[in-house]
mmCIF file as gemmi writes it, N, C-alpha and C atoms, coordinates in Angstrom:
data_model
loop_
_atom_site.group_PDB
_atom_site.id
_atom_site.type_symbol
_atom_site.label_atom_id
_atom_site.label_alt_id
_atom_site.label_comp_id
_atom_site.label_asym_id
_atom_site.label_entity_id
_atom_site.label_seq_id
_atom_site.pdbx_PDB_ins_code
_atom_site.Cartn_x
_atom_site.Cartn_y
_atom_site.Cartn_z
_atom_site.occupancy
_atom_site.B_iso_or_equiv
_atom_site.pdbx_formal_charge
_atom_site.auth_seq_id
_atom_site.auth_asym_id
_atom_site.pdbx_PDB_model_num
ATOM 1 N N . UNK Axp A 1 ? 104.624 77.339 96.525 1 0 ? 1 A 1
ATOM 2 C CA . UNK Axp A 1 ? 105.395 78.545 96.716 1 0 ? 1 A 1
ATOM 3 C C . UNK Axp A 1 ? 105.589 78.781 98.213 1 0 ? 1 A 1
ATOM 4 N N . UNK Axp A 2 ? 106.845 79.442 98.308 1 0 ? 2 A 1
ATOM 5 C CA . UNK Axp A 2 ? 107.19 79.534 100.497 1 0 ? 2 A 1
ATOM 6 C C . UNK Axp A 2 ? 106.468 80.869 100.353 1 0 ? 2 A 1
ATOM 7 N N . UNK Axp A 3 ? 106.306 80.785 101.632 1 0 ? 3 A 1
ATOM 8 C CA . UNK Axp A 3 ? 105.12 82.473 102.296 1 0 ? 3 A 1
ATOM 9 C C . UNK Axp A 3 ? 106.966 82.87 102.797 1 0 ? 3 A 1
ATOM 10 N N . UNK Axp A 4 ? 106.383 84.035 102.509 1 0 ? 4 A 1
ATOM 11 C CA . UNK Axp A 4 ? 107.486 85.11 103.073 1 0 ? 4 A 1
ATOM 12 C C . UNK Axp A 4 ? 107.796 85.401 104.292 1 0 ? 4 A 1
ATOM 13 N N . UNK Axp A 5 ? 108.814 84.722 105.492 1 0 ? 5 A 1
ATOM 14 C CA . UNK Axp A 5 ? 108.123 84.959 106.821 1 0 ? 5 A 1
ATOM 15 C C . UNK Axp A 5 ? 108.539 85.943 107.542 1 0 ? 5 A 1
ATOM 16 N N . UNK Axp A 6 ? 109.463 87.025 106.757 1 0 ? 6 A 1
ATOM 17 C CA . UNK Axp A 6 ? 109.011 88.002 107.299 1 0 ? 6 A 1
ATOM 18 C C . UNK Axp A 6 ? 108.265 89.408 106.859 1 0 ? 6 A 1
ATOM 19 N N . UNK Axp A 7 ? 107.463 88.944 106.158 1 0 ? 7 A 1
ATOM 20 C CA . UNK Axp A 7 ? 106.256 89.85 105.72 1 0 ? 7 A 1
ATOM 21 C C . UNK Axp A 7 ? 104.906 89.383 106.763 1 0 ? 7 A 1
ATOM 22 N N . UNK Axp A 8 ? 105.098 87.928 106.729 1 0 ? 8 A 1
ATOM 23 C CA . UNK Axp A 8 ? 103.722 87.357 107.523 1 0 ? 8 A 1
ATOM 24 C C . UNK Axp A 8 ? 104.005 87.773 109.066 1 0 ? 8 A 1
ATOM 25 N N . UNK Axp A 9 ? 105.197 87.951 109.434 1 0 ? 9 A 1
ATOM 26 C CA . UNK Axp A 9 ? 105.305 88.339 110.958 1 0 ? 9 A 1
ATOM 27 C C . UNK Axp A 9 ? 104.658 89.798 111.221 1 0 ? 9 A 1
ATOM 28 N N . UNK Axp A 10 ? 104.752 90.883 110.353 1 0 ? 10 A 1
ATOM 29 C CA . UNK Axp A 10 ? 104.314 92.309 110.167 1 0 ? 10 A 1
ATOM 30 C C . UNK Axp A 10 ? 102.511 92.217 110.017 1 0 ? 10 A 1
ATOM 31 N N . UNK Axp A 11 ? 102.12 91.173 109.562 1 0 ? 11 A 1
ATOM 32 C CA . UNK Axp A 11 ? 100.707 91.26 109.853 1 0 ? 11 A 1
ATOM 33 C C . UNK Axp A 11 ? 99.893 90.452 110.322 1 0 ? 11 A 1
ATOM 34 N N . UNK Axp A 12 ? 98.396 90.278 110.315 1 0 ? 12 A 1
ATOM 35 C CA . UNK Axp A 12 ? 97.64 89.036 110.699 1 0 ? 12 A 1
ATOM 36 C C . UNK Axp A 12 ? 96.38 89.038 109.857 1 0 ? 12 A 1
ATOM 37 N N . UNK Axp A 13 ? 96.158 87.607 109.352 1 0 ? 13 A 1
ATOM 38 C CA . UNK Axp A 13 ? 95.074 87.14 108.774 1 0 ? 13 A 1
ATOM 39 C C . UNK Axp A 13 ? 93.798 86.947 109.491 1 0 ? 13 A 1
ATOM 40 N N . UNK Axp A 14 ? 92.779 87.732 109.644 1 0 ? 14 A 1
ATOM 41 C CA . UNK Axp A 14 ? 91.701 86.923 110.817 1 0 ? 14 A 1
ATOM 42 C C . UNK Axp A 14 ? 91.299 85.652 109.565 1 0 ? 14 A 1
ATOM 43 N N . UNK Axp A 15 ? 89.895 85.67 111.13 1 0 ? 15 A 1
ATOM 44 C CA . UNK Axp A 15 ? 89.377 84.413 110.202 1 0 ? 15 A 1
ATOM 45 C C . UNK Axp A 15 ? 88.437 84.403 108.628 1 0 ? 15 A 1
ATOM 46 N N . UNK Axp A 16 ? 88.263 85.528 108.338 1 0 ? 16 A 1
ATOM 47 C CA . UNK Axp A 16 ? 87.082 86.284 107.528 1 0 ? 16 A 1
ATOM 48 C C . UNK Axp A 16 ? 87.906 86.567 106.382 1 0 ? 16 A 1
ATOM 49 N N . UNK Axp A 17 ? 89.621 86.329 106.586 1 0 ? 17 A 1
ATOM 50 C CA . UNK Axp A 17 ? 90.489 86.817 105.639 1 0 ? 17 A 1
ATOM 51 C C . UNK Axp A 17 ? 90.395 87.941 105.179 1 0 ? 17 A 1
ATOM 52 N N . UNK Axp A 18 ? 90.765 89.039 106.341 1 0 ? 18 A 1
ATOM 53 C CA . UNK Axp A 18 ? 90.611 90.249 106.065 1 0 ? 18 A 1
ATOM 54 C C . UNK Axp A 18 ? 92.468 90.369 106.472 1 0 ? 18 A 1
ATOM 55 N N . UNK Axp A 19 ? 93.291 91.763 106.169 1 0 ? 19 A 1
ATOM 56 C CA . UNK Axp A 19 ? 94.775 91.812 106.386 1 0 ? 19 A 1
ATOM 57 C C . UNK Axp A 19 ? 95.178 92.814 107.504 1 0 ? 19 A 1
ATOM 58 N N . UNK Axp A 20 ? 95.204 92.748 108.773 1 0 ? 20 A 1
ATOM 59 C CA . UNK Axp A 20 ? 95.621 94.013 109.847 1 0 ? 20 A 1
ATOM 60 C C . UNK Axp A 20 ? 96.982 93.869 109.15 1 0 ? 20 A 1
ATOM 61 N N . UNK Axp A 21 ? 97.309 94.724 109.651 1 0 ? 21 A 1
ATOM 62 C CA . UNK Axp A 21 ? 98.792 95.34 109.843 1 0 ? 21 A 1
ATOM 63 C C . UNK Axp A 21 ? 99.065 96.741 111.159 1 0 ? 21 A 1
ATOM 64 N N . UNK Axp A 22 ? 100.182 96.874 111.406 1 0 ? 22 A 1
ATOM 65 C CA . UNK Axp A 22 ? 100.401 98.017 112.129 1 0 ? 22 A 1
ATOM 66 C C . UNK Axp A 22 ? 100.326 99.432 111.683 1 0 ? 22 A 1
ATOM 67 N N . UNK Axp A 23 ? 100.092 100.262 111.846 1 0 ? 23 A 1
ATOM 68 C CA . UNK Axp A 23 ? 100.125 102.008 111.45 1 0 ? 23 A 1
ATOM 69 C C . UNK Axp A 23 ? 101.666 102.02 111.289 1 0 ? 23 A 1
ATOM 70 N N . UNK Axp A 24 ? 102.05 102.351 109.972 1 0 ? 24 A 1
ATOM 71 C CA . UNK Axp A 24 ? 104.113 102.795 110.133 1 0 ? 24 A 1
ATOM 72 C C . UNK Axp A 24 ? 103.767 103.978 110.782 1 0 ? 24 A 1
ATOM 73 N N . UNK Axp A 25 ? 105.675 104.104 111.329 1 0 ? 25 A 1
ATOM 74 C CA . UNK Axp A 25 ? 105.761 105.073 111.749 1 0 ? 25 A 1
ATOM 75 C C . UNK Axp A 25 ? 105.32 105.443 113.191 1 0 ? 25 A 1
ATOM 76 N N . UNK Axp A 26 ? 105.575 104.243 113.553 1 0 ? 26 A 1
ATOM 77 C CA . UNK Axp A 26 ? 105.166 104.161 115.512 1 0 ? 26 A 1
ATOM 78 C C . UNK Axp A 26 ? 105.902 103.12 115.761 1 0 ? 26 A 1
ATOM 79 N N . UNK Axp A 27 ? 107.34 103.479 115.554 1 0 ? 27 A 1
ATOM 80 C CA . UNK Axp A 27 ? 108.485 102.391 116.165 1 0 ? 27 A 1
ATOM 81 C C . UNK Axp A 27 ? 108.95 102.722 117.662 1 0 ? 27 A 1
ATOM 82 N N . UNK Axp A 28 ? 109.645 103.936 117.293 1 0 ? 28 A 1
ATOM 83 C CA . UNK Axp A 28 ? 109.891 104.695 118.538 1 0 ? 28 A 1
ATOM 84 C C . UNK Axp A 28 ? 110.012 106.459 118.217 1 0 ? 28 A 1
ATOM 85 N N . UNK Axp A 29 ? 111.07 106.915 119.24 1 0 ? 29 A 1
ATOM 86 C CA . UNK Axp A 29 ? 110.244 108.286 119.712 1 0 ? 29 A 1
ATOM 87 C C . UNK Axp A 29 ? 108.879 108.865 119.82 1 0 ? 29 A 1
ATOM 88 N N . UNK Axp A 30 ? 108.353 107.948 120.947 1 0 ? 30 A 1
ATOM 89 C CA . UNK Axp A 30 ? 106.898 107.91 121.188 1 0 ? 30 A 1
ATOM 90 C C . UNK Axp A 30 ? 106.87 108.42 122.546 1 0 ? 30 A 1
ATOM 91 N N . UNK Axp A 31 ? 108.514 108.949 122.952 1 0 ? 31 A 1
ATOM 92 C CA . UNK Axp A 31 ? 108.42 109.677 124.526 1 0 ? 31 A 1
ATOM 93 C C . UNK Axp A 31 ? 107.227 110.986 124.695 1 0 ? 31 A 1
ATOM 94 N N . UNK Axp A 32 ? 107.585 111.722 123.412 1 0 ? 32 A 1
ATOM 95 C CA . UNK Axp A 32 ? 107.111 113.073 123.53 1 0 ? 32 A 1
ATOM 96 C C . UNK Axp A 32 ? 105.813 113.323 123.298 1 0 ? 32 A 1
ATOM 97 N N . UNK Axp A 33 ? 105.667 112.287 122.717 1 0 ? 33 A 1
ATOM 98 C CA . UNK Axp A 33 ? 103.554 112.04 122.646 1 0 ? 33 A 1
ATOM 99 C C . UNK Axp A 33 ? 102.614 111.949 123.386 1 0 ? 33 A 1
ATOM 100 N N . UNK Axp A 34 ? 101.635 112.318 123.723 1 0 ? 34 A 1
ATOM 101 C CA . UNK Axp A 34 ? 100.979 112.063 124.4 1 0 ? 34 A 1
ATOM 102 C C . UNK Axp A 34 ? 100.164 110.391 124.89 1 0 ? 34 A 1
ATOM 103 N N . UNK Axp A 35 ? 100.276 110.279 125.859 1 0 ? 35 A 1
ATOM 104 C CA . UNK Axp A 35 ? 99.715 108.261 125.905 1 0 ? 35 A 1
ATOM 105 C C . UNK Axp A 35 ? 98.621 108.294 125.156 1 0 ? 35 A 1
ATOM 106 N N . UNK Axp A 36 ? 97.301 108.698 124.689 1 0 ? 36 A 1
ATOM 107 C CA . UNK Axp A 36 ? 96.245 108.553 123.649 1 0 ? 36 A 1
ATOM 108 C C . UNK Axp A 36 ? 97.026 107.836 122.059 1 0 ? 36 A 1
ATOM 109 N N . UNK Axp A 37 ? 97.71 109.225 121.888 1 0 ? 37 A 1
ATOM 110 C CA . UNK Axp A 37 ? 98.743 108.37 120.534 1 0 ? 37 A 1
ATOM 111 C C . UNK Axp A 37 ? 99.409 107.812 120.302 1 0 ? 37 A 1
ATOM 112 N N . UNK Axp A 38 ? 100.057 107.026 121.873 1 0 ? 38 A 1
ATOM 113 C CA . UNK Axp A 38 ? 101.259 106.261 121.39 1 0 ? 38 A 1
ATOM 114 C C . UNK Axp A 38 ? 100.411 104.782 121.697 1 0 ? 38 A 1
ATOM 115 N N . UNK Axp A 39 ? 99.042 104.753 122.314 1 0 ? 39 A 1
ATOM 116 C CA . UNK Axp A 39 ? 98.006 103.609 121.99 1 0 ? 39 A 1
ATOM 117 C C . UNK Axp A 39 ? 97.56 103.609 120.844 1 0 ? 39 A 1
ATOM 118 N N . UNK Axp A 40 ? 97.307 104.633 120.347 1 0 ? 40 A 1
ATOM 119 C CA . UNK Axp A 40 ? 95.959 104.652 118.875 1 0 ? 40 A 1
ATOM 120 C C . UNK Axp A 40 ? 97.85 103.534 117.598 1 0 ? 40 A 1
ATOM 121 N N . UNK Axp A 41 ? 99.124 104.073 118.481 1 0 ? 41 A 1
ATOM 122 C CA . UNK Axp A 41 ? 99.603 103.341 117.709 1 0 ? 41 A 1
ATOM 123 C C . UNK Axp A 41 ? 99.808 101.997 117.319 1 0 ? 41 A 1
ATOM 124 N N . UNK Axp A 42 ? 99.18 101.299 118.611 1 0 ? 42 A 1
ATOM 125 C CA . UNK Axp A 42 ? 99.136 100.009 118.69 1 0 ? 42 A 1
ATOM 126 C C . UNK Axp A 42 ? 98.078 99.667 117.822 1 0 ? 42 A 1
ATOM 127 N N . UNK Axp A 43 ? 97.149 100.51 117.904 1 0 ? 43 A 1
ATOM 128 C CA . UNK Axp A 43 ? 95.794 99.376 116.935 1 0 ? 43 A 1
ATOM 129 C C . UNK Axp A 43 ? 96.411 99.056 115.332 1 0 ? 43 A 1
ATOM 130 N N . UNK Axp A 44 ? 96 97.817 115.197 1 0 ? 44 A 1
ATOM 131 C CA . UNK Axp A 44 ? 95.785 97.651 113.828 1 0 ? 44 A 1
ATOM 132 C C . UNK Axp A 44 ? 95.18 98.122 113.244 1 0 ? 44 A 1
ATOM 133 N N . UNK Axp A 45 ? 95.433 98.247 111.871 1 0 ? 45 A 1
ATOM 134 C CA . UNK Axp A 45 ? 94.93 98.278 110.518 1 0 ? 45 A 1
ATOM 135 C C . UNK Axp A 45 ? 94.421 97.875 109.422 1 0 ? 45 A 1
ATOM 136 N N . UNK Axp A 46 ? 93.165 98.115 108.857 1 0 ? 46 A 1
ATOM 137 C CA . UNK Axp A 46 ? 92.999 97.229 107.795 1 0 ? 46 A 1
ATOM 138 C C . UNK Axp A 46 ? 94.214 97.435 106.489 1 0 ? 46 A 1
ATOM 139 N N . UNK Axp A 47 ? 95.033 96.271 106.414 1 0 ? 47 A 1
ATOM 140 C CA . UNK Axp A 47 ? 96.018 96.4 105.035 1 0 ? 47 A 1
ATOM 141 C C . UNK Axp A 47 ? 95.701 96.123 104.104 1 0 ? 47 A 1
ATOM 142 N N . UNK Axp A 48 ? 95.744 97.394 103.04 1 0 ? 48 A 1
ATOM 143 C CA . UNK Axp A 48 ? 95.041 97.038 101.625 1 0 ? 48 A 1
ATOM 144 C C . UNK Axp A 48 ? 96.415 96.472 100.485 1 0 ? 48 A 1
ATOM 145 N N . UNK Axp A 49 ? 95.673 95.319 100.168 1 0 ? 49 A 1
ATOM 146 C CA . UNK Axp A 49 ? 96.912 94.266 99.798 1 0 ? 49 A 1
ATOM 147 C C . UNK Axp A 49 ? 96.12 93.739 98.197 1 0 ? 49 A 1
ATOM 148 N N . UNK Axp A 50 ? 96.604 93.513 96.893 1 0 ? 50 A 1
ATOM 149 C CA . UNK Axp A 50 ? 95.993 92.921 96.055 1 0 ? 50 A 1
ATOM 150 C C . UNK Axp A 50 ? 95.805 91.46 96.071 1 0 ? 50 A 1
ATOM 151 N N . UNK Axp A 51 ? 94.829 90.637 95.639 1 0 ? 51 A 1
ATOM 152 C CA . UNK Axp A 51 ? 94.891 89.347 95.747 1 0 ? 51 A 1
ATOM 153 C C . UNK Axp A 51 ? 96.196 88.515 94.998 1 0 ? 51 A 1
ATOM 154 N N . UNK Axp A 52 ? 96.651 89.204 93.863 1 0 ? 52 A 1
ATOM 155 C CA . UNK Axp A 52 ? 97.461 88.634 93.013 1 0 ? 52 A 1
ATOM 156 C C . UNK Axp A 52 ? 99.037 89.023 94.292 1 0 ? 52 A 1
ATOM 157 N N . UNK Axp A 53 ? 99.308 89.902 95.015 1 0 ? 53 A 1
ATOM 158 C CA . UNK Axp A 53 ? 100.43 89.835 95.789 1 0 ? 53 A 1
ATOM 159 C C . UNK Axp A 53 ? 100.181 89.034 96.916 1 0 ? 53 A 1
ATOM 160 N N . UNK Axp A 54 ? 98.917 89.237 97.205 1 0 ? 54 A 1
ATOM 161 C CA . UNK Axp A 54 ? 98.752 88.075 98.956 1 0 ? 54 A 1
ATOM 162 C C . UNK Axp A 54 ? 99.072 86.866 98.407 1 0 ? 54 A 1
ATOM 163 N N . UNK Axp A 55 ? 98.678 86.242 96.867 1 0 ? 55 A 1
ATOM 164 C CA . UNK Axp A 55 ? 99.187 84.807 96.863 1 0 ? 55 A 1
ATOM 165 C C . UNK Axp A 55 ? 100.598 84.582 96.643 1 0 ? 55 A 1
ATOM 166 N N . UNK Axp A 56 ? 101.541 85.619 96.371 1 0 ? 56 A 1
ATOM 167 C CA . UNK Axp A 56 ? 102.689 85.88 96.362 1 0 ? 56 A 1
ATOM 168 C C . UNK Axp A 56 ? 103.193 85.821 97.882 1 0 ? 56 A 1
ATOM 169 N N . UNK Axp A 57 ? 102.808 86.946 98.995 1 0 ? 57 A 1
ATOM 170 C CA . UNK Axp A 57 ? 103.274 86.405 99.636 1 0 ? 57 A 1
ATOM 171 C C . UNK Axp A 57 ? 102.432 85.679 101.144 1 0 ? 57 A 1
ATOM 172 N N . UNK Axp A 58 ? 101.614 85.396 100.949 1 0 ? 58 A 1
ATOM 173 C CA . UNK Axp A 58 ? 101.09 84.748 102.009 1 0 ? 58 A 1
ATOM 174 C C . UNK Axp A 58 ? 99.627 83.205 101.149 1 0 ? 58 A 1
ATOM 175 N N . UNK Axp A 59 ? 100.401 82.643 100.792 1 0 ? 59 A 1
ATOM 176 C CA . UNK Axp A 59 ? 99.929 81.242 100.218 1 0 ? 59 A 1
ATOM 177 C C . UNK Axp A 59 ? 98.904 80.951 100.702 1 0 ? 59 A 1
């Protein structure tokens, strides 16, 4: 089966096979924010994903 590549670009697999992803909703208009939150927007996330869709889309 092909991995989806652009679902796999939106997140990352470590090595422990755990799923980050980004926080939605921190694309832009991040002028008016304060710099604390428009970092906390950068961190990843743990993405809660089922096993039966990760083999769907990330093989």
């Amino acid at each position: 089966m092909k991995t989806n590549k652009s679902f796999t670009k939106r997140i990352r697999v470590t090595k422990n096979n755990k799923v980050l992803a980004r926080k939605p909703g921190f694309n832009h208009f991040n002028a008016k924010q304060k710099r604390t939150t428009q970092l906390q927007g950068k961190k990843l996330q743990n993405f809660k994903i089922t096993s039966k869709s990760r083999q769907r889309f990330i093989p």
